[in-house]
RODO-2510 file (C-alpha; in nm, 4 decimals, decimal comma):
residues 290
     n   res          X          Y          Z
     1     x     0,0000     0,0000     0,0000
     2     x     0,1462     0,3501    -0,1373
     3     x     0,0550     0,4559     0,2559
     4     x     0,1179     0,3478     0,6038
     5     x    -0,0290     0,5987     0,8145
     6     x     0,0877     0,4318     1,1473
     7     x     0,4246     0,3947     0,9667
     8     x     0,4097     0,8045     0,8654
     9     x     0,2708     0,9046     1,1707
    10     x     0,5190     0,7174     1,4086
    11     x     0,8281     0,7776     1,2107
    12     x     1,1068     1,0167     1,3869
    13     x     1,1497     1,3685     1,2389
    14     x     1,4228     1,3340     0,9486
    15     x     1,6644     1,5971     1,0696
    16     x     1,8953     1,7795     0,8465
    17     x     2,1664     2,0942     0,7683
    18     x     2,0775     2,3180     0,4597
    19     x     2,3015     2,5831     0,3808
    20     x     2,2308     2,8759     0,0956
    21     x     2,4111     3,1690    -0,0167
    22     x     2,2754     3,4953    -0,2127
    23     x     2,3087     3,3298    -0,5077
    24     x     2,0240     3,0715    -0,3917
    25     x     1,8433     3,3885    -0,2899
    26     x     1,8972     3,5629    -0,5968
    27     x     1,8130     3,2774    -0,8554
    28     x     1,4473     3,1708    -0,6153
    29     x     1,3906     3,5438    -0,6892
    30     x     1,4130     3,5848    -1,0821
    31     x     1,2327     3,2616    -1,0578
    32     x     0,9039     3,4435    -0,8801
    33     x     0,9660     3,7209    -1,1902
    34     x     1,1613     3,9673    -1,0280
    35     x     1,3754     4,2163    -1,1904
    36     x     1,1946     4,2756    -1,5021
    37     x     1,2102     4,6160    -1,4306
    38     x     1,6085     4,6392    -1,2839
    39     x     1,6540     5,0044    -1,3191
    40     x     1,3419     5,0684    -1,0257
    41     x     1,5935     5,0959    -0,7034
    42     x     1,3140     4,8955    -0,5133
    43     x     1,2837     4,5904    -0,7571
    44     x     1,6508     4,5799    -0,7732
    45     x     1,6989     4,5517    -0,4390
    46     x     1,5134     4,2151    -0,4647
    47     x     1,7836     4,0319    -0,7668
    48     x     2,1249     4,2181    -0,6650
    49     x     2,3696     4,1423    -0,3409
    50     x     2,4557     4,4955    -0,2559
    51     x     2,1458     4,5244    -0,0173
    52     x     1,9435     4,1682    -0,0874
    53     x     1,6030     4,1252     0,0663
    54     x     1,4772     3,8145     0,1272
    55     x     1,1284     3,7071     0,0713
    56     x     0,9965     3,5147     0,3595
    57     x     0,8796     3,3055     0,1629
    58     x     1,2839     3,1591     0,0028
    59     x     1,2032     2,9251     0,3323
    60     x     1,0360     2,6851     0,0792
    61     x     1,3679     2,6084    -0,1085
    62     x     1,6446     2,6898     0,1629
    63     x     1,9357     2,4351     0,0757
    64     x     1,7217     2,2618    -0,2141
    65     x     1,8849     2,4447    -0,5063
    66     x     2,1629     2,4455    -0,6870
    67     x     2,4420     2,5639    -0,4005
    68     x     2,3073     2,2420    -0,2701
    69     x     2,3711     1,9975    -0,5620
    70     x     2,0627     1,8645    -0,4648
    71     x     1,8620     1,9487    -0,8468
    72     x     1,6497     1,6081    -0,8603
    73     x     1,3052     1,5375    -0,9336
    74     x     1,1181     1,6121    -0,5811
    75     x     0,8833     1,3025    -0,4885
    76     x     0,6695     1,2014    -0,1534
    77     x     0,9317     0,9140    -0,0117
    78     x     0,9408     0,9054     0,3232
    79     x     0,8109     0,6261     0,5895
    80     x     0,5220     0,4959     0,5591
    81     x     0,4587     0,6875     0,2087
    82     x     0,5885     0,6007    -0,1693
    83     x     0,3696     0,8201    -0,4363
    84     x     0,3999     0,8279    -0,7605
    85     x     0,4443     1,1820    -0,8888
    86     x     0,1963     1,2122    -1,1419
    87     x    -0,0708     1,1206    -0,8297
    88     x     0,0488     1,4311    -0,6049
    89     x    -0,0770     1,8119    -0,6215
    90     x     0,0111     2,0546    -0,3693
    91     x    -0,3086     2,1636    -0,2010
    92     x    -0,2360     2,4400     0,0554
    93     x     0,0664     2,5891     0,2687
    94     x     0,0967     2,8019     0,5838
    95     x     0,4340     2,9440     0,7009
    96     x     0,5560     3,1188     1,0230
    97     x     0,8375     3,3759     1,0745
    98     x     1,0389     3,3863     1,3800
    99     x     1,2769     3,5741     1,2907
   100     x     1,4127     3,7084     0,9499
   101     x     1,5923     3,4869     0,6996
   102     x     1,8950     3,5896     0,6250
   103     x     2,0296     3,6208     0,2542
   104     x     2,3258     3,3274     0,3445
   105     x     2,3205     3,1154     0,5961
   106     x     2,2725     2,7356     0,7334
   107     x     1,9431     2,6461     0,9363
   108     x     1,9002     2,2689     1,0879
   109     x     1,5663     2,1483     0,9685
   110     x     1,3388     1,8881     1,1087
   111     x     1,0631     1,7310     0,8991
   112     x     0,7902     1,5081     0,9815
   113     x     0,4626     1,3583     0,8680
   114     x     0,1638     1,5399     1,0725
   115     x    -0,1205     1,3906     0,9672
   116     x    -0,2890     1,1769     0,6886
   117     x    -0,6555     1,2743     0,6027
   118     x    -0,8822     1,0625     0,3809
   119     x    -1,0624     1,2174     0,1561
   120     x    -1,2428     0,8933    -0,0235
   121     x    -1,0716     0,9695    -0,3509
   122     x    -0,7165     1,1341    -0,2271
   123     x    -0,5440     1,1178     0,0891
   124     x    -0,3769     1,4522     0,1694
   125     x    -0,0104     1,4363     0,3207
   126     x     0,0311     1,6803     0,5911
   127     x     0,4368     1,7876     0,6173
   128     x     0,5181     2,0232     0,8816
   129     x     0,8910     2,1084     0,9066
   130     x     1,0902     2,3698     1,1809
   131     x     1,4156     2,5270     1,1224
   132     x     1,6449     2,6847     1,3976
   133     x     1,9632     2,8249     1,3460
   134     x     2,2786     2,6699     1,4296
   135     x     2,2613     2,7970     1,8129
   136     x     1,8316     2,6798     1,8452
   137     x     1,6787     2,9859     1,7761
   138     x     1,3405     2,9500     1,5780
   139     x     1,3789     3,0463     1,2078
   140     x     1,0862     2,9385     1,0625
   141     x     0,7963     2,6771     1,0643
   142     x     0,6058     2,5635     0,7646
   143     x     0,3373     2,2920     0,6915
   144     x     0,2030     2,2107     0,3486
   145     x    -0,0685     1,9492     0,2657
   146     x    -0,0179     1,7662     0,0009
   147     x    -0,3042     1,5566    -0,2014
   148     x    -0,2041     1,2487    -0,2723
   149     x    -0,4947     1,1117    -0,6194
   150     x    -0,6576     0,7733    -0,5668
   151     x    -0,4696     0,7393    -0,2487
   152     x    -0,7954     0,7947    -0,0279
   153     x    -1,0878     0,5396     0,1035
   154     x    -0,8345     0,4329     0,4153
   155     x    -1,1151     0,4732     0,6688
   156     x    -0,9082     0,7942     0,8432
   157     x    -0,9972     1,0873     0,9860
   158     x    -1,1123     1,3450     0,6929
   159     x    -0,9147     1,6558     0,8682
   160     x    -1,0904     1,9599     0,9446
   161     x    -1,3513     2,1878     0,7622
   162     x    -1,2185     2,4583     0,6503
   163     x    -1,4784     2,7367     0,5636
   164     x    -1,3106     3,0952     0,4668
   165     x    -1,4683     3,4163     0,2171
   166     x    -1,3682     3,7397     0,1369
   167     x    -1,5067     4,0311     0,2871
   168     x    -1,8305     4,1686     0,1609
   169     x    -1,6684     4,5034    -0,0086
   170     x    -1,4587     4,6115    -0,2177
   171     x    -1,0903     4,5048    -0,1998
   172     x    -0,8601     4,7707    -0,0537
   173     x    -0,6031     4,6882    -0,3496
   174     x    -0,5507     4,4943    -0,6301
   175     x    -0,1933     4,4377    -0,7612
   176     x    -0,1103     4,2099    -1,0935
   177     x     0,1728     4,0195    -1,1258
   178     x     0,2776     3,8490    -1,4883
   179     x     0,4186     3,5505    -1,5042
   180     x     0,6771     3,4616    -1,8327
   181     x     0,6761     3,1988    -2,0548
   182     x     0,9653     3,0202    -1,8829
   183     x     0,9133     3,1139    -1,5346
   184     x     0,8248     2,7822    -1,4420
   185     x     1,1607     2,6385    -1,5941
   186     x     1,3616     2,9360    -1,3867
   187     x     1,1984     2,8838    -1,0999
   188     x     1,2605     2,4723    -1,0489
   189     x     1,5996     2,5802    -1,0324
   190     x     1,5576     2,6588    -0,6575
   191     x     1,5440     2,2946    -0,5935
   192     x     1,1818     2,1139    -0,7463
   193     x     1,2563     1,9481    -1,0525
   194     x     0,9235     1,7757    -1,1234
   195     x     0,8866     1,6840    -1,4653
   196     x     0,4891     1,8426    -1,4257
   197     x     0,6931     2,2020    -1,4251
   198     x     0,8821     2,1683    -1,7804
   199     x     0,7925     1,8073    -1,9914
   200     x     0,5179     1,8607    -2,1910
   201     x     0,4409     1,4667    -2,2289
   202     x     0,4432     1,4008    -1,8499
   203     x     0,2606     1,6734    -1,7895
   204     x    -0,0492     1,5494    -2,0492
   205     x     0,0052     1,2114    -1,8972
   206     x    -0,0689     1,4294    -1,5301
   207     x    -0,3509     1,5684    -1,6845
   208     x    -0,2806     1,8917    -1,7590
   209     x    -0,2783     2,0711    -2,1220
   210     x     0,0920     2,1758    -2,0983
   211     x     0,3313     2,2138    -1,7896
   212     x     0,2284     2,3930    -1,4880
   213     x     0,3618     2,6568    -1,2732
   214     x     0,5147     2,5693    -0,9173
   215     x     0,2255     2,6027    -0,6784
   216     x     0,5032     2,7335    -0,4687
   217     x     0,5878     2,9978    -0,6838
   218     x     0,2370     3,1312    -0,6969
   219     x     0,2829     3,1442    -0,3412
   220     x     0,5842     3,3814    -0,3755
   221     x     0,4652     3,5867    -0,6669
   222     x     0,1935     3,7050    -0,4593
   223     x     0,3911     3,6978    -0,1349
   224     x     0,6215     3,9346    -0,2928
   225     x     0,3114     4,1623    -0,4595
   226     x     0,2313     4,2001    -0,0963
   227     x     0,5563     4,2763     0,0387
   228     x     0,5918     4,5564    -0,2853
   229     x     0,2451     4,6790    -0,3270
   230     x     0,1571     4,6929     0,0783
   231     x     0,4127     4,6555     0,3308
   232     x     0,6827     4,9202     0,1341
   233     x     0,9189     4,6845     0,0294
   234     x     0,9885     4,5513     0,3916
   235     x     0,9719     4,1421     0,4310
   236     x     1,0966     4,1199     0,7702
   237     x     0,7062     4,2634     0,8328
   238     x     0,5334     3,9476     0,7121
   239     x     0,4398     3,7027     1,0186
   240     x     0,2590     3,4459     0,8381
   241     x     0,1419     3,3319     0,4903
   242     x    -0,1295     3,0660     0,4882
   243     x    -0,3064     2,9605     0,1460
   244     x    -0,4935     2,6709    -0,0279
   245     x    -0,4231     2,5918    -0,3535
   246     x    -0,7605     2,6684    -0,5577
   247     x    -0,6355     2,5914    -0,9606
   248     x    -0,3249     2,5718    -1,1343
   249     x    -0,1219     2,8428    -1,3811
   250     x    -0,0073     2,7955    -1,6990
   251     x     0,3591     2,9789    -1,7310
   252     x     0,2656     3,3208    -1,8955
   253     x     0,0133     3,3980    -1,7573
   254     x    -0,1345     3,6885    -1,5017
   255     x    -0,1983     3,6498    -1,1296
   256     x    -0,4120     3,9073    -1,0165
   257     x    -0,4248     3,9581    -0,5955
   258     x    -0,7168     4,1720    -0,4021
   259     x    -0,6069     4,2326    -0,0437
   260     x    -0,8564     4,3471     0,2160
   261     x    -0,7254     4,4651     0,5587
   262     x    -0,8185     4,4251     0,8753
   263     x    -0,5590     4,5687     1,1236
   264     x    -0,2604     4,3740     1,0599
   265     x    -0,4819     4,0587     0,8989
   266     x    -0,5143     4,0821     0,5318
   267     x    -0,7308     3,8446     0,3598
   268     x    -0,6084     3,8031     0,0153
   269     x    -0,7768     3,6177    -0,3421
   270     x    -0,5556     3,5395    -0,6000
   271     x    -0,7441     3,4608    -0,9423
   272     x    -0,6094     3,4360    -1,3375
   273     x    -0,7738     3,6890    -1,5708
   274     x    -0,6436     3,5146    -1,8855
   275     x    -0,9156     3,2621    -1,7102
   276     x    -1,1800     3,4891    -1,6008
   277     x    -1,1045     3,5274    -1,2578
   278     x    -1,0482     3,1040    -1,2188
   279     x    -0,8805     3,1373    -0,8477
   280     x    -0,5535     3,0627    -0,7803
   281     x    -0,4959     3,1347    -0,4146
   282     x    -0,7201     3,0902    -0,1729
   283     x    -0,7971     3,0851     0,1796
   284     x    -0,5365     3,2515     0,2027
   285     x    -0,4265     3,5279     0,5279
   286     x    -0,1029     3,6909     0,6541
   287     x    -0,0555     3,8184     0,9645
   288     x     0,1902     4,1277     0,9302
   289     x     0,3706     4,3754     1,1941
   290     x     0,3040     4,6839     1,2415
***
């Protein structure tokens, strides 16, 4: 069986070292579209060294890229759990900041099944992973969920309902972000080198048309359209970043992101207008400082 969920569940948390430079940073950038524009001081400071940002979000591929040597396809091996990779879609991810990331660096990084839902036709993989620095102090903590096709009808636990909207108004702002043509094929340089992102036959044999863009990168592009268009260019001022996955992008095109407000909760949609407003992102909320 594909899953053992009292193998996943009772497995010890696979520890290990990742290590990235500003190269790492630099590359996971131009792979969310960054730079286009390289004369604007404030994009710039986002794809050169002198004065790097990092988006909180570069804690998805810290040590996974090429600085790592580590550029193979990314698949769901781990106790308990053996998936094939045209079976697995990423279905949502939630981060937490403890502190800010710096642009080089090496964090230890513990990983562990969470929990295994069954959804009668999937099964979705919750991952949940902590990094500290070298001394113990809290970097970050993420968990993504991960839906695993035809892997459901177990007789688990389905997980929890999750029931979120937008607020009844108008959106406080609306940013667009384009996505190139090969943005998909920069952007698995940071480390996920699923054929679904660049092989045209695996991805038909997945489903799709043609290949897809990162889920992950979605996540960035409109991480960083929030970090740009309200937080003035300042990362260190995102606390969180929680989303589902809602439909995939085709390389090319346009993600469009409303933000309403609430103190320092904004509630964000993400939809494709190449698509008529098919959403991208949602569920989604960060928690920012003040």
């Amino acid at each position: 069986m594909p899953i053992d969920v009292s193998a996943a569940l009772s497995a010890e948390p696979a520890v290990r070292e990742a290590s990235w430079t500003e190269r790492d940073v630099l590359l996971y950038h131009l792979g969310l579209g960054a730079g286009v524009n390289s004369l604007d001081p404030a994009e710039l400071g986002w794809v050169y060294e002198k004065g790097l940002r990092v988006l909180p979000t570069f804690a998805m591929v810290a040590g996974q890229g090429v600085s790592a040597g580590t550029l193979k396809p990314a698949g769901m091996n781990m106790p308990g759990i053996d998936i094939d990779l045209r079976k697995i879609l990423h279905g949502g991810q939630a981060l937490t900041l403890h502190a800010p990331i710096p642009a080089s660096g090496t964090a230890r990084i513990s990983s562990r099944v969470a929990d295994v839902w069954d959804k009668g036709k999937a099964a979705v993989i919750v991952l949940e992973q902590s990094a500290t620095d070298l001394d113990g102090n809290p970097l970050w903590t993420t968990g993504m969920q991960i839906w695993a096709r035809g892997e459901g009808g177990f007789g688990g636990d389905a997980g929890p309902e999750v029931t979120s909207s937008v607020p009844e108004r108008d959106a406080d702002k609306v940013m667009v972000s384009p996505t190139s043509t090969q943005q998909a094929l920069v952007y698995r340089l940071s480390g996920d080198m699923n054929p679904l992102h660049a092989d045209p036959a695996f991805a038909k044999m997945a489903g799709f048309d043609r290949p897809i863009l990162h889920g992950l990168a979605s996540y960035g592009v409109v991480c960083k359209a929030i970090v740009d268009g309200v937080l003035g260019g300042d990362p260190t001022r995102v606390q969180s970043f929680s989303v589902r996955f809602a439909g995939s992008l085709f390389p090319g095109e346009t993600i469009e992101t409303a933000v309403w407000r609430d103190g320092d909760t904004l509630t964000l949609l993400a939809t494709c207008p190449e698509r008529d407003g098919q959403p991208v992102l949602t569920h989604a909320t960060m928690e920012v400082r003040s």
